[in-house]
C-alpha positions as CSV (number, residue, x, y, z in Angstrom):
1,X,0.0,0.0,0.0
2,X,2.9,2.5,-0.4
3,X,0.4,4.3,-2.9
4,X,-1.8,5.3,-0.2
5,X,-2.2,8.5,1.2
6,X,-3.7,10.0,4.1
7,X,-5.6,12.6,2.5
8,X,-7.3,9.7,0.2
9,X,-8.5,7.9,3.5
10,X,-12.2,7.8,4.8
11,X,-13.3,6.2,7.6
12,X,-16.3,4.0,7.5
13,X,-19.0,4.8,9.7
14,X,-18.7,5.1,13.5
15,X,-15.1,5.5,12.9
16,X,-12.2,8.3,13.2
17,X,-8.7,8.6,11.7
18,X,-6.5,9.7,15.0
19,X,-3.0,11.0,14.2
20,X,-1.3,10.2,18.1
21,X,1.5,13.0,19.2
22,X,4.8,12.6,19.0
23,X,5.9,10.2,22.0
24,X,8.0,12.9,24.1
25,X,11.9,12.0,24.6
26,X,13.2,13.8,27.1
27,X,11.0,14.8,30.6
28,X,10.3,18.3,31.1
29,X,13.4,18.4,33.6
30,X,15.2,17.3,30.5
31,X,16.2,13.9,31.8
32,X,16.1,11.6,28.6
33,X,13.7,8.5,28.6
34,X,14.8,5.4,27.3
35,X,12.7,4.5,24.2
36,X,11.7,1.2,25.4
37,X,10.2,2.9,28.6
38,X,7.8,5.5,26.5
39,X,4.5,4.9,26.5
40,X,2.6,5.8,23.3
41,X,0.5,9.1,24.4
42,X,-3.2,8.7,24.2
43,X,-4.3,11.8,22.3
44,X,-4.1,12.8,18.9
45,X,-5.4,15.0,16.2
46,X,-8.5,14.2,14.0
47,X,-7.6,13.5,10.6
48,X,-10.5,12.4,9.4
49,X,-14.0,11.6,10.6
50,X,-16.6,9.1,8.7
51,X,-20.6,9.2,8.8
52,X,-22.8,8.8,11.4
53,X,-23.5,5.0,12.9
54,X,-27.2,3.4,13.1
55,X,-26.7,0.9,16.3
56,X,-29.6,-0.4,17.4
57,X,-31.8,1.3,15.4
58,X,-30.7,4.7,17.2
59,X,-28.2,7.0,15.1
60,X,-24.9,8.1,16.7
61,X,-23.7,11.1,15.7
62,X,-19.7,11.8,15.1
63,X,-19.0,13.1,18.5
64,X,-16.2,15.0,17.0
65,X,-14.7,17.5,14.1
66,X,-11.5,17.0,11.9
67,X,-8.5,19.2,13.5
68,X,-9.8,18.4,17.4
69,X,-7.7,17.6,19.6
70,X,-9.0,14.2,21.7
71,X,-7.8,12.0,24.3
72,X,-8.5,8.0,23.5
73,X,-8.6,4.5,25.1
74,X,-5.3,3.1,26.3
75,X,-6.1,0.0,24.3
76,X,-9.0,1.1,22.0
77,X,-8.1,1.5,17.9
78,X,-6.5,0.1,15.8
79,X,-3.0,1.3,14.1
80,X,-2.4,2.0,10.8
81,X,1.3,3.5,8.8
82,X,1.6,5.6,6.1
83,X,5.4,5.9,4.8
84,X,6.5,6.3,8.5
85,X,4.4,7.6,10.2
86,X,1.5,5.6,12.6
87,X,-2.1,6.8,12.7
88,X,-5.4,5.3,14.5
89,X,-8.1,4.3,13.8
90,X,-10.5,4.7,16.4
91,X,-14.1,3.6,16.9
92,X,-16.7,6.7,18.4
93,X,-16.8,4.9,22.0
94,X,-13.1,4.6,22.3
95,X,-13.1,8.4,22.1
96,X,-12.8,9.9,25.5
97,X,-12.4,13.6,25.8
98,X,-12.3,16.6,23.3
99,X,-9.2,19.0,24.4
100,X,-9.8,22.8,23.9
């Protein structure tokens, strides 16, 4: 799939494209982390959103925009790369905070 870009993606429904940040290196002290003792951060920017989700007979609504900021499950999504860089896929429920 080396054809595929990110732009060119769309999300089937109940489903986001989550771009994670940048897993920090050094602590705020500036004490360097090894890189086998990061943790992957659980937030990320919206890339793209895909349609509303009938479950249950009761629509779901995208709960957020493309560009927000959100916080998601630990274990929830689903990754995905794109030349070298990793992006999410996430379903609506494993979404858990918008940050502003």
């Amino acid at each position: 799939m080396s054809s595929v870009s990110v732009s060119s993606i769309s999300p089937l429904s109940g489903y986001v494209l989550v771009e994670p940040a940048e897993v920090q290196s050094q602590t705020a002290s500036g004490i360097y982390i090894a890189s086998d003792n990061q943790e992957k951060p659980q937030y990320g920017t919206v890339i793209a959103v895909g349609d509303d989700v009938v479950i249950d007979g009761a629509t779901v609504k995208a709960p957020v925009k493309k560009g927000q900021t959100v916080v998601f499950k630990k274990w929830g999504g689903t990754e995905f790369k794109v030349a070298d860089t990793e992006y999410q896929f996430l379903k609506f429920e494993d979404l858990l905070a918008i940050v502003k």
